[in-house]
MMTF fields as JSON, N, C-alpha, C and O atoms, coordinates in Angstrom:
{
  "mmtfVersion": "1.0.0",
  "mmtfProducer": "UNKNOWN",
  "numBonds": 455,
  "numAtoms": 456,
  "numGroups": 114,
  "numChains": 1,
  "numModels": 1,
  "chainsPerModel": [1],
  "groupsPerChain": [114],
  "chainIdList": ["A"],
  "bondAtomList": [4, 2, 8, 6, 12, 10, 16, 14, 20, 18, 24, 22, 28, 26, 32, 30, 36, 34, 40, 38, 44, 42, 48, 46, 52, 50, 56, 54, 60, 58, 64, 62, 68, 66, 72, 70, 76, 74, 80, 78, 84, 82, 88, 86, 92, 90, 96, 94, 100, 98, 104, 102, 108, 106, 112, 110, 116, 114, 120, 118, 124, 122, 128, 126, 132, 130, 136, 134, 140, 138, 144, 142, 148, 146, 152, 150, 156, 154, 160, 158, 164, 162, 168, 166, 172, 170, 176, 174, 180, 178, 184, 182, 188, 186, 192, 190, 196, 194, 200, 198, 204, 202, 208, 206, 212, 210, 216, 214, 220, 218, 224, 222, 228, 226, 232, 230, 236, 234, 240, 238, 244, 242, 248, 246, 252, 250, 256, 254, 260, 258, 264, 262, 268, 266, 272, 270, 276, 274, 280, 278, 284, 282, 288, 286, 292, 290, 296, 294, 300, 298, 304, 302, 308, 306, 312, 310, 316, 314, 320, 318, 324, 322, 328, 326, 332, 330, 336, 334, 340, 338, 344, 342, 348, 346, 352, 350, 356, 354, 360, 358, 364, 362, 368, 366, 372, 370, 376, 374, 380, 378, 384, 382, 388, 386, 392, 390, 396, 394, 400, 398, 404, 402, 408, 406, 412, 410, 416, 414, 420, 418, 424, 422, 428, 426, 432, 430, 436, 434, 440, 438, 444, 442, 448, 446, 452, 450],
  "bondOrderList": [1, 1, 1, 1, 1, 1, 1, 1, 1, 1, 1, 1, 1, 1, 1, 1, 1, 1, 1, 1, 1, 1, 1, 1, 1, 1, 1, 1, 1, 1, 1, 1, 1, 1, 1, 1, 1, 1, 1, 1, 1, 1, 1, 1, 1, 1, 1, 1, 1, 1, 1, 1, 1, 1, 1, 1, 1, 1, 1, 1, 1, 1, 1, 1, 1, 1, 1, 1, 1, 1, 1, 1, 1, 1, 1, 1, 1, 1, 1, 1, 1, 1, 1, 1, 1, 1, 1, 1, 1, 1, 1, 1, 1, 1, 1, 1, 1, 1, 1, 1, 1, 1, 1, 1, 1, 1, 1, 1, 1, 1, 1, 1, 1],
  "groupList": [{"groupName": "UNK", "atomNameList": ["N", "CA", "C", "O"], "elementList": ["N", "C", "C", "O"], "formalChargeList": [0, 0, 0, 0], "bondAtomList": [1, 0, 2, 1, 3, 2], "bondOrderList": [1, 1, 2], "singleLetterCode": "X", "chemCompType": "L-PEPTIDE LINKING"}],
  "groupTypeList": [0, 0, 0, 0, 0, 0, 0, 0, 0, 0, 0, 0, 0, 0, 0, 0, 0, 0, 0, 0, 0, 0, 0, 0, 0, 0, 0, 0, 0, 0, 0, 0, 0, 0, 0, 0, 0, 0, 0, 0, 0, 0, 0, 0, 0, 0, 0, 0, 0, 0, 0, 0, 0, 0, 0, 0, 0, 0, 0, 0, 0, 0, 0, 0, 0, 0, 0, 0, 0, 0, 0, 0, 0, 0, 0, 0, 0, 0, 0, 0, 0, 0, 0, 0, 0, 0, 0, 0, 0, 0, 0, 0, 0, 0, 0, 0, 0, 0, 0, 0, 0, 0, 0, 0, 0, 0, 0, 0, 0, 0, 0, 0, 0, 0],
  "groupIdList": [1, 2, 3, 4, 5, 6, 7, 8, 9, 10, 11, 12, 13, 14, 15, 16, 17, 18, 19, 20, 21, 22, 23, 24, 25, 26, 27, 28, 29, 30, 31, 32, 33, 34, 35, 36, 37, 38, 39, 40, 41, 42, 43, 44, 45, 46, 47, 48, 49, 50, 51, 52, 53, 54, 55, 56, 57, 58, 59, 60, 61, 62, 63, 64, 65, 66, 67, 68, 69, 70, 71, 72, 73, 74, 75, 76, 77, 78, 79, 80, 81, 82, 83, 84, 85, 86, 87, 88, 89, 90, 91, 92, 93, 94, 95, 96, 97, 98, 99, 100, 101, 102, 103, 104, 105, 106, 107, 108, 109, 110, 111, 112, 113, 114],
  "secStructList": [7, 3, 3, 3, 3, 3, 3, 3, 3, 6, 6, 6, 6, 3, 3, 3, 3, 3, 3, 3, 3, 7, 1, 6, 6, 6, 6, 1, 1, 2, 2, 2, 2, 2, 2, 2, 2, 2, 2, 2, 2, 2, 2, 2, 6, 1, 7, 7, 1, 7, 5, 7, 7, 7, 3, 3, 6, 6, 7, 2, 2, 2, 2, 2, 2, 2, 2, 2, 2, 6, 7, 3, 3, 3, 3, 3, 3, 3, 3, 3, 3, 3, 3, 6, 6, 3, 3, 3, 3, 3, 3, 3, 3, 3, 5, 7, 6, 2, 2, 2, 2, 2, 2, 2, 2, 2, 2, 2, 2, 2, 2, 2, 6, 7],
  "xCoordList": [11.901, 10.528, 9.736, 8.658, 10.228, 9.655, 10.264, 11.286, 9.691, 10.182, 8.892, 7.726, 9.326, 8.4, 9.319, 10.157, 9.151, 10.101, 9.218, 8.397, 9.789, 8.899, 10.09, 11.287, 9.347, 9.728, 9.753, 8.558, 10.483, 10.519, 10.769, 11.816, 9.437, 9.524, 9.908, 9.109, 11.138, 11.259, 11.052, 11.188, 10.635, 10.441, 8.916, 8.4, 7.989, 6.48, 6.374, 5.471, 7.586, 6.919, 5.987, 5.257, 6.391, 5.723, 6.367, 7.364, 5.624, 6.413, 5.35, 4.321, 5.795, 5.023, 5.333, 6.392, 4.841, 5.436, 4.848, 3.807, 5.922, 6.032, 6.095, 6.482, 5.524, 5.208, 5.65, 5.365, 6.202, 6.197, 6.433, 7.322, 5.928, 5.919, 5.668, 4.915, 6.812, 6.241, 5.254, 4.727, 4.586, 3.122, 3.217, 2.198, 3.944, 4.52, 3.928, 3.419, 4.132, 3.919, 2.78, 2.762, 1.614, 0.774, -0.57, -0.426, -1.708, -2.41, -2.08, -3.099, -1.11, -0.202, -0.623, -1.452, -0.3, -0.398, 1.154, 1.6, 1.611, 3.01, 2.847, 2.553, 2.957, 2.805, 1.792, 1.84, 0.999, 0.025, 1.147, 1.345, 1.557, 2.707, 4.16, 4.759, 4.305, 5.492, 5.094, 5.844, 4.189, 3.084, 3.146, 3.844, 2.602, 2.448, 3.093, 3.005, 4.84, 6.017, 6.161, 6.006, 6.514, 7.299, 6.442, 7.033, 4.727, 3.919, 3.737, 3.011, 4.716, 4.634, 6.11, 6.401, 6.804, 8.51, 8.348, 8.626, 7.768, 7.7, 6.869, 7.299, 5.681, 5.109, 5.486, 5.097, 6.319, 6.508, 7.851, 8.295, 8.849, 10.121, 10.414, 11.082, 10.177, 10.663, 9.284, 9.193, 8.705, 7.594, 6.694, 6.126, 6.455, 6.086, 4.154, 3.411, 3.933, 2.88, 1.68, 0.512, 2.31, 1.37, 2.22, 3.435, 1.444, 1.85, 1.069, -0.013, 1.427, 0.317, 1.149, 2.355, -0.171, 0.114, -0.648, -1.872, -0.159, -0.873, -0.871, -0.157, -1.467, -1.519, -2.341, -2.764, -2.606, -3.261, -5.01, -5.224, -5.783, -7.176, -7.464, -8.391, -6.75, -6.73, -5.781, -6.019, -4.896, -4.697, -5.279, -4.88, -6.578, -7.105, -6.502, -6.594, -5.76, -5.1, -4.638, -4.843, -4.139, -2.904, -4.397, -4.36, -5.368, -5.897, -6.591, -6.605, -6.972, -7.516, -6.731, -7.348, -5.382, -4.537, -4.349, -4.273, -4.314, -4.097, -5.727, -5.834, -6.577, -7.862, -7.866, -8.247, -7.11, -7.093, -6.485, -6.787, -5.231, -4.086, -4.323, -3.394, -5.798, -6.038, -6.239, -6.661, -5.828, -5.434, -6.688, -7.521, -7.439, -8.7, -8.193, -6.968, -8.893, -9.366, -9.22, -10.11, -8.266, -8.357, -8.561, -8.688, -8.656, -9.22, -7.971, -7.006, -8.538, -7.652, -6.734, -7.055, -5.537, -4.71, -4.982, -5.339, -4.903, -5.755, -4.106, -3.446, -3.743, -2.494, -1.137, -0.112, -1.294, -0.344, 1.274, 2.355, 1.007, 2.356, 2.147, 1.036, 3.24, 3.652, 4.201, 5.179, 3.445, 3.489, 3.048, 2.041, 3.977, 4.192, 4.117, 3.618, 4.497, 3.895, 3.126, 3.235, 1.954, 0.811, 0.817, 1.42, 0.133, -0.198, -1.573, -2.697, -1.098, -2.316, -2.87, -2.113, -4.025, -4.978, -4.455, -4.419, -4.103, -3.414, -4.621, -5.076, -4.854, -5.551, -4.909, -4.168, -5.043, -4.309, -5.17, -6.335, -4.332, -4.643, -3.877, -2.893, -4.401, -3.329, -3.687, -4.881, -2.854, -3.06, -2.364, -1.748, -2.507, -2.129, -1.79, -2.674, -1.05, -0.757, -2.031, -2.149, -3.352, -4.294, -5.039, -5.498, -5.074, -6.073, -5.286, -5.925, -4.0, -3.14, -3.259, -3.19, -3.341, -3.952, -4.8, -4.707, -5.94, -7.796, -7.642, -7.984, -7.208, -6.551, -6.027, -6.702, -5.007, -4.031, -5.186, -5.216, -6.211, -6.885, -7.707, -7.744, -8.35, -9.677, -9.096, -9.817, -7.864, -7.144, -7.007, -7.414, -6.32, -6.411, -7.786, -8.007, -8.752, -10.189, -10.334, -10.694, -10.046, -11.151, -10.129, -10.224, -9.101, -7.823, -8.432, -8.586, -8.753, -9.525, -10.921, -11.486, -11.493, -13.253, -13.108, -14.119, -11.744, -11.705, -11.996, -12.092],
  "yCoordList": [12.831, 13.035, 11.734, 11.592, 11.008, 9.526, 8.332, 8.624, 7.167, 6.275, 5.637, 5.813, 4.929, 3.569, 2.58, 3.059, 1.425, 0.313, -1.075, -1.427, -1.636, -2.794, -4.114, -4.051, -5.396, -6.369, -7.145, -7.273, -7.821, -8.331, -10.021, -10.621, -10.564, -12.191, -12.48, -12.334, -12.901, -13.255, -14.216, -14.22, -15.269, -17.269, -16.761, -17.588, -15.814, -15.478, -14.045, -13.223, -13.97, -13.085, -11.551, -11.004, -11.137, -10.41, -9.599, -9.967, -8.694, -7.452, -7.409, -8.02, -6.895, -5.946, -5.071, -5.07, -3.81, -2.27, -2.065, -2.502, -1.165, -0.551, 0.835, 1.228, 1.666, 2.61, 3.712, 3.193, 4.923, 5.549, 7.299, 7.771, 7.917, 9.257, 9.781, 9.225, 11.499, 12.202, 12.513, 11.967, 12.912, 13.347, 14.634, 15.082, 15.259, 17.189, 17.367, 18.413, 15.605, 15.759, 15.2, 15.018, 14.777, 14.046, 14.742, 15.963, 14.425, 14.776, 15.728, 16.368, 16.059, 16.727, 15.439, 15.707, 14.828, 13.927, 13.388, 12.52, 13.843, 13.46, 11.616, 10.935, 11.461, 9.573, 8.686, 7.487, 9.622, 9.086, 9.256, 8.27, 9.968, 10.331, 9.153, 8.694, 9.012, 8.568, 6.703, 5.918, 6.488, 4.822, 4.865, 3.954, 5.734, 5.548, 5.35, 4.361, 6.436, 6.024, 4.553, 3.812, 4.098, 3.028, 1.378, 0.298, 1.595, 0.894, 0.889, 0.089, 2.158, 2.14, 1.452, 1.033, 1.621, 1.164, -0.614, -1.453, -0.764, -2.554, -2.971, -3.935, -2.364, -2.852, -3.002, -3.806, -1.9, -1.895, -1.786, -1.513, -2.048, -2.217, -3.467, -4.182, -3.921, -5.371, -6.402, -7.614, -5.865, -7.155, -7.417, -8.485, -7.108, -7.827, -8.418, -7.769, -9.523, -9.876, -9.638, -9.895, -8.973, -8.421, -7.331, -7.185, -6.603, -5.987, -5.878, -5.574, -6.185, -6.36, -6.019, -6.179, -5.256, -4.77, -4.816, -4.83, -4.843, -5.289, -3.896, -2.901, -4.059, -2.803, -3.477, -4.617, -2.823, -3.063, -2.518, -1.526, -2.894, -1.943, -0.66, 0.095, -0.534, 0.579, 1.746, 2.932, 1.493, 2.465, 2.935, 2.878, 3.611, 4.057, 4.706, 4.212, 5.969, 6.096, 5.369, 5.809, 4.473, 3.645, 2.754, 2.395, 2.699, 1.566, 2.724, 2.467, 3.551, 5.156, 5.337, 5.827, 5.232, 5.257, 3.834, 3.663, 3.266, 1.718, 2.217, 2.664, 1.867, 2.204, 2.696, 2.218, 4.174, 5.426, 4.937, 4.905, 4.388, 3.564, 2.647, 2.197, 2.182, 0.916, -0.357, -1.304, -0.306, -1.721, -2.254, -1.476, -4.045, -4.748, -4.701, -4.593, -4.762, -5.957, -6.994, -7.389, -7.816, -9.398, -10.144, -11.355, -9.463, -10.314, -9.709, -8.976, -10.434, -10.411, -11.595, -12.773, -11.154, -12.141, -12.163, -11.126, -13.639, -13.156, -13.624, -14.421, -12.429, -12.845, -12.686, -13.332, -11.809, -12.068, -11.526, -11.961, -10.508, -9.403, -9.25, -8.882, -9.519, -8.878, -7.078, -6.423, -6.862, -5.336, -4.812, -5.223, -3.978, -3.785, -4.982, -4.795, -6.247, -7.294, -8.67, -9.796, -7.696, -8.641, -9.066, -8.488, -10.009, -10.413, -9.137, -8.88, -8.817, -8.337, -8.479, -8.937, -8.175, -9.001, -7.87, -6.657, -8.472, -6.9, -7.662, -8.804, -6.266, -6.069, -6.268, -5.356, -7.542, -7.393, -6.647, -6.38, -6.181, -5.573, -6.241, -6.922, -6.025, -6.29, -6.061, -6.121, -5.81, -5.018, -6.039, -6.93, -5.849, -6.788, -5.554, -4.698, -5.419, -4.587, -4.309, -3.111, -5.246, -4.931, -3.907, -2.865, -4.218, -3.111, -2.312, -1.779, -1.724, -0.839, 0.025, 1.25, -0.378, 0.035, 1.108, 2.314, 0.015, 0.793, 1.747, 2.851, 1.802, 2.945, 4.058, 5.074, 4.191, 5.314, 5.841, 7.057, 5.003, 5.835, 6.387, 7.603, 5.568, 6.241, 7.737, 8.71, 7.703, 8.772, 10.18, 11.31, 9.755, 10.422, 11.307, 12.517, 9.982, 10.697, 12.016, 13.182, 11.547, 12.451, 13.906, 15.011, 13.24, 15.031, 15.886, 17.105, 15.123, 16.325, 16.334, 16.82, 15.835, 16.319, 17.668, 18.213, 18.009, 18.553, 19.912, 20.878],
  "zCoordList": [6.055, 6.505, 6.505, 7.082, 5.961, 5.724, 4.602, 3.98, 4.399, 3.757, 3.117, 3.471, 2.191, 1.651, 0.734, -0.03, 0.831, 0.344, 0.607, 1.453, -0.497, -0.836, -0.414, -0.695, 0.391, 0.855, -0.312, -0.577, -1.284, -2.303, -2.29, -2.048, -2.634, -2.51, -3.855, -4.78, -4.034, -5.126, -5.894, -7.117, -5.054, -5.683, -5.861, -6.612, -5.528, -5.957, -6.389, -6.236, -6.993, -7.346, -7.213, -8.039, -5.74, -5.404, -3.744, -3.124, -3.448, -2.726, -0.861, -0.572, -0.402, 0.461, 0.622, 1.25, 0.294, 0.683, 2.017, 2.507, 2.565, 3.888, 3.375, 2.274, 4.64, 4.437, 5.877, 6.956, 5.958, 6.753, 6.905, 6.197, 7.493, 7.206, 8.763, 9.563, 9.135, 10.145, 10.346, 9.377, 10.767, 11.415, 11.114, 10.589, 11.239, 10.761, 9.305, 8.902, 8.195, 7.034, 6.658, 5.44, 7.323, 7.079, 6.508, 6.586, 6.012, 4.995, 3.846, 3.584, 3.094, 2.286, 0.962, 0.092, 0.988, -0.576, -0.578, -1.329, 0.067, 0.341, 0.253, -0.73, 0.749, 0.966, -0.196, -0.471, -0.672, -1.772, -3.039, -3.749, -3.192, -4.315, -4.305, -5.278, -3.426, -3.104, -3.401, -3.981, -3.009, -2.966, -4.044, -4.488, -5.034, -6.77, -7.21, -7.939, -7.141, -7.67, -7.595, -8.566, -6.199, -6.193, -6.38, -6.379, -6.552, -7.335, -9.104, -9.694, -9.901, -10.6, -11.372, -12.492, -10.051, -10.399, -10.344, -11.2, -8.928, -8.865, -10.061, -10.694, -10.497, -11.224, -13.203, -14.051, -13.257, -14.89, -15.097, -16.212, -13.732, -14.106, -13.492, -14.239, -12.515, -11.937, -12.29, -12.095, -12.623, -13.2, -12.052, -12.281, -11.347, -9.528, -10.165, -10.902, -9.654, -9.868, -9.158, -9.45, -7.941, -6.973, -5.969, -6.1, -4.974, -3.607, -3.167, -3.668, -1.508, -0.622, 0.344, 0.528, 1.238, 2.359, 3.58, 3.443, 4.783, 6.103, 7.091, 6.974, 7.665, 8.743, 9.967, 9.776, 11.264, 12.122, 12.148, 11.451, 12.628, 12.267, 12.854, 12.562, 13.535, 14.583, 13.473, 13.702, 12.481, 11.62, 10.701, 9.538, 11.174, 10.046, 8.993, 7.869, 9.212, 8.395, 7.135, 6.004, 7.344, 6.773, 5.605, 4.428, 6.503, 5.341, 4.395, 3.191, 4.677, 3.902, 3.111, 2.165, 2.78, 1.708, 1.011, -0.206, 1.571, 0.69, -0.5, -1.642, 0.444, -0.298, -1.808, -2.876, -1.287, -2.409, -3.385, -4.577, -2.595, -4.032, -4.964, -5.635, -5.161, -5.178, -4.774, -5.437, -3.367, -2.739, -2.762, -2.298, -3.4, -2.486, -1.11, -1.055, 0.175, 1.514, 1.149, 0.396, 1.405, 1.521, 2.539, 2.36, 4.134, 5.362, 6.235, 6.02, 7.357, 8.622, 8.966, 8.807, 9.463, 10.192, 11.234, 11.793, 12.05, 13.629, 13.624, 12.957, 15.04, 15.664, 14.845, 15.062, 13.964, 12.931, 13.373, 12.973, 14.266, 14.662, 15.945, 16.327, 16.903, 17.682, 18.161, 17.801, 18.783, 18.743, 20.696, 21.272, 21.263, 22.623, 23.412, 24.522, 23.136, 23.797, 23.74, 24.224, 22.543, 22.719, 21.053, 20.149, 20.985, 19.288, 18.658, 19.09, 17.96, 17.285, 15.948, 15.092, 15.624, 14.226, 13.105, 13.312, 12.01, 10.889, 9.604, 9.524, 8.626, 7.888, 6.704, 6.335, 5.798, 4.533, 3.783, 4.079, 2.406, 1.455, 0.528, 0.818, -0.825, -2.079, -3.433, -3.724, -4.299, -5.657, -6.279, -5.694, -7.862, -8.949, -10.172, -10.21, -10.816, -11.902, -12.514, -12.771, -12.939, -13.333, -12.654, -13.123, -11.838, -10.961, -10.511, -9.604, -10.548, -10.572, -12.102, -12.195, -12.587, -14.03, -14.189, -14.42, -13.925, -13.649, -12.59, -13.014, -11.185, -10.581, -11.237, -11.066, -11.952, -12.562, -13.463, -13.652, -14.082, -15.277, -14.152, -13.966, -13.411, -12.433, -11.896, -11.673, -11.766, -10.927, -12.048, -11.781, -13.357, -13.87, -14.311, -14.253, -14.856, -15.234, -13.768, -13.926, -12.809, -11.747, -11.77, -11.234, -12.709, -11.821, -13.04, -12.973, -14.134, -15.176, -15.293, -16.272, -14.369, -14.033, -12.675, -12.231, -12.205, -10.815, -11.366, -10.608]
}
């Protein structure tokens, strides 16, 4: 039904997760669940000093979950990816174990205020 897997830089230390899911399965929590796992695996089993992730702006979607997960906005790439053709501008994001942290509690506090 989908995937997520992290691009692993290893001389820094750090990842980009990719992300993908059917459309059949989409707003379910499905993909929010699955992001946590494998932010909780890079982060407290391989050590990763960061993950960051890019998308296009036109995916709203995609940055609506980074958001949720924790991810800051760190700016735009102008031209960064090729996509049908043309270059287009992608939206970084990126997390640090710290603020992966403050996330999991923020997440927790709100599942027992629900």
């Amino acid at each position: 039904i989908g995937a997520v897997g992290l691009y692993i830089h290893a001389p820094h230390n750090r990842a980009e997760i990719c992300y993908d899911l059917h459309k059949d399965y989409w707003r379910q929590g499905i993909m929010a669940t699955a992001i946590e796992k494998v932010m909780e695996f890079a982060f407290d089993k391989i050590d990763l000093d960061r993950i960051e992730a890019v998308t296009v702006k036109e995916n709203i979607p995609s940055m609506a979950i980074l958001k949720k997960m924790g991810y800051q906005y760190e700016g735009t790439l102008k031209n960064y990816r090729q996509y049908e053709g043309k270059a287009h501008d992608i939206e970084m994001f990126g997390i640090t174990p710290t603020l992966f942290k403050s996330h999991l509690k923020k997440s927790q506090k709100d599942a027992l205020t629900v």
